[in-house]
N, C-alpha and C positions, 0 to 999 in steps of 0.2 A: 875727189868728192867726199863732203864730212855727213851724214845723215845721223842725226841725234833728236830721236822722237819726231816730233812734230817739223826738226828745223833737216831744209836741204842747202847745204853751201855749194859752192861747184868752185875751183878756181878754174877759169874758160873766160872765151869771149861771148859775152850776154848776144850779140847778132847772129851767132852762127846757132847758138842755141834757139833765139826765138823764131829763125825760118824753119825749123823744125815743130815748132807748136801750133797746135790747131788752133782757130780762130776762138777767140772769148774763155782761153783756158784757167785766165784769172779773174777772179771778180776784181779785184784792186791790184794796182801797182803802186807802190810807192819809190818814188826812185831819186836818188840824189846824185845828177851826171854830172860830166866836167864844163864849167861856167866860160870856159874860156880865158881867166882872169891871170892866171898861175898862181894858183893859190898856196903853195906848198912855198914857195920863194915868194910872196910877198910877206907868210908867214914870217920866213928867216929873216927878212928883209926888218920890218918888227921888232924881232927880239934880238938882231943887233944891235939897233939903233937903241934900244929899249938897254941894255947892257952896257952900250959907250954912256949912258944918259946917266945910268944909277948902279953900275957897277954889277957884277955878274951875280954877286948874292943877291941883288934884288932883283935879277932878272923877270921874276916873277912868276907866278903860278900860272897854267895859261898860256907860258911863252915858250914852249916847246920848240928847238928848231929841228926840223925835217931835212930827210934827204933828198935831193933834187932831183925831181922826176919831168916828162913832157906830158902828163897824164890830163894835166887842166892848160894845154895848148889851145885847145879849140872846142867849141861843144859839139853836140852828135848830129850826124848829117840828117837831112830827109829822110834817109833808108832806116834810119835807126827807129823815128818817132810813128813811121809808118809799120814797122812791125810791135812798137808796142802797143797803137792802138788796135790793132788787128789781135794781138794777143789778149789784151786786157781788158774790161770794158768800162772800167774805171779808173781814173791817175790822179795821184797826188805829186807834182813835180818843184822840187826845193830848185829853186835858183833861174824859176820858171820866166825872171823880166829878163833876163840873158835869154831868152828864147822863141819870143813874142811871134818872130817871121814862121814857126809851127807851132804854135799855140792858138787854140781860137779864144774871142775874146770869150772872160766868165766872170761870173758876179761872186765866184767862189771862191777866192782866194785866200791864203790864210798867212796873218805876220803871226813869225814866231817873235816877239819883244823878248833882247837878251836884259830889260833890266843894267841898263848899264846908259847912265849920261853923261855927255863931256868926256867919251873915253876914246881912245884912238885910232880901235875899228868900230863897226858897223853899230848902230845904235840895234839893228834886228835883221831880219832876214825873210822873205819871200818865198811863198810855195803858191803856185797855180795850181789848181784844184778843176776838173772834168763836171764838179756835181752844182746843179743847182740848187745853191743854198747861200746866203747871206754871208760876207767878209767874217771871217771870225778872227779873233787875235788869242793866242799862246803867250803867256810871259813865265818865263823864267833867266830868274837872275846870274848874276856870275856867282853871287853865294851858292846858289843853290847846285850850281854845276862843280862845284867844290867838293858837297859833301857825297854828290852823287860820285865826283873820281875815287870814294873810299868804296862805296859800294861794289862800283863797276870797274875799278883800275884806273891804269894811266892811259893818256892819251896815246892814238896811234899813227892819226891821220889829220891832215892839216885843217880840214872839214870836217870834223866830227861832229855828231848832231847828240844831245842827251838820249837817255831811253826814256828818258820822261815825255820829251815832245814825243818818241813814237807810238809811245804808250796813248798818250792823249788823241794821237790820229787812229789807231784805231777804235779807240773808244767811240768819237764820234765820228768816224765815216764807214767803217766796215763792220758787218754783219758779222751773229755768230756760222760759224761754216766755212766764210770767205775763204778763199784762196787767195797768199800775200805772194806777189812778186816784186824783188828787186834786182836791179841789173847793174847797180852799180854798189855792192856791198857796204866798201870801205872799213869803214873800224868795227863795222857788225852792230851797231847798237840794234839795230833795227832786228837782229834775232834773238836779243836778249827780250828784248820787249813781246815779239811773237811768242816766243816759249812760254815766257811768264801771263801772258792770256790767253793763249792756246790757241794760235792762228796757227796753220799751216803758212812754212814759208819757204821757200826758194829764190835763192838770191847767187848770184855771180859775182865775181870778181875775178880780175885777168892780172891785176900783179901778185903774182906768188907772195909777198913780203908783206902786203895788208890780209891776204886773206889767210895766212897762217895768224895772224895775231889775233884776229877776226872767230877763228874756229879755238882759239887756245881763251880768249874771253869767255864765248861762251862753254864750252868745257869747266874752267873755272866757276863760271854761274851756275851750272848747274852744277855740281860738286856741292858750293856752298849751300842748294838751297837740299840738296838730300843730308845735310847735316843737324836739320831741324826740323 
């Protein structure tokens, strides 16, 4: 476990943690599961092809290829969605239309727009959202996820979300006080962004190899920002 001011990381399994939590311990979850797509090898898959295409100097910025994990085999069962709502009484969940069979319907839904047309993944991405409130859209571009990899480093994980969109989710869905949980870490943007607005957060991650990179981001982030 990394505890650094306001942020709690754990590397563990987020289920065996939240049957231990009392009911409604978090005001918000924000959580980003596995989609079931394989996301980590369609990555690679990508920036092969993207490599045979234009030769490996051009591989491109973005096209990071990953080590092959089973971690985005399948999404999370029943048992899983039924302990976060019991734990949490609010969810923001990324990659929520892979999940519709435990989602109820909601008018809340949020695209993040990556700003990016004609390009070879996703034009944007999907978060179901618990609250009612009107579709909102996020955009941010692949430029801008550029200058933010100077800020925040390099890529970790084959799903990495900016700290920009987490920043903007808490801005407008959580209160000050709230209590942040995530259960499914990954590259940690999500505690760069609590730190830096001062949410309490607690977040899990169960492969040892994202959540050290995860705890040494933020480490680094805050580092830089007691320099100024």
């Amino acid at each position: 476990m990394s505890l650094r001011g306001n942020i709690k990381l754990i590397n563990g399994d987020c289920m065996l943690a939240m049957k231990d939590m009392p009911d409604n311990a978090f005001e918000l979850a924000i959580v980003d599961p596995p989609y079931g797509i394989g996301a980590d090898k369609a990555q690679n898959a990508a920036a092969e092809q993207r490599i045979k295409a234009n030769g490996k100097s051009k591989a491109g910025r973005g096209w990071k290829q990953y080590r092959d994990t089973e971690w985005d085999n399948s999404i999370p069962k029943k048992e899983y969605w039924d302990e976060l709502f019991r734990v949490s009484k609010n969810q923001i969940v990324f990659g929520g239309n892979y999940m519709t069979d435990f989602l109820a319907p909601s008018m809340g839904w949020i695209v993040w727009d990556k700003g990016q047309r004609g390009f070879s993944l996703a034009d944007g991405e999907l978060a179901w959202t618990s609250f009612n409130k009107a579709m909102r859209i996020f955009t941010f571009a692949r430029s801008k996820a550029l200058h933010e990899k100077k800020d925040f480093g390099e890529r970790h994980h084959p799903t990495q979300k900016p700290v920009a969109l987490y920043k903007w989710l808490l801005q407008n869905y959580a209160k000050e006080g709230d209590k942040i949980l995530d259960t499914h870490l990954g590259s940690g943007s999500i505690a760069l962004a609590c730190y830096d607005l001062c949410y309490d957060l607690t977040g899990y991650e169960i492969d040892k190899e994202y959540y050290d990179n995860a705890c040494m981001r933020l480490e680094r982030h805050q580092a830089q920002g007691q320099l100024f």
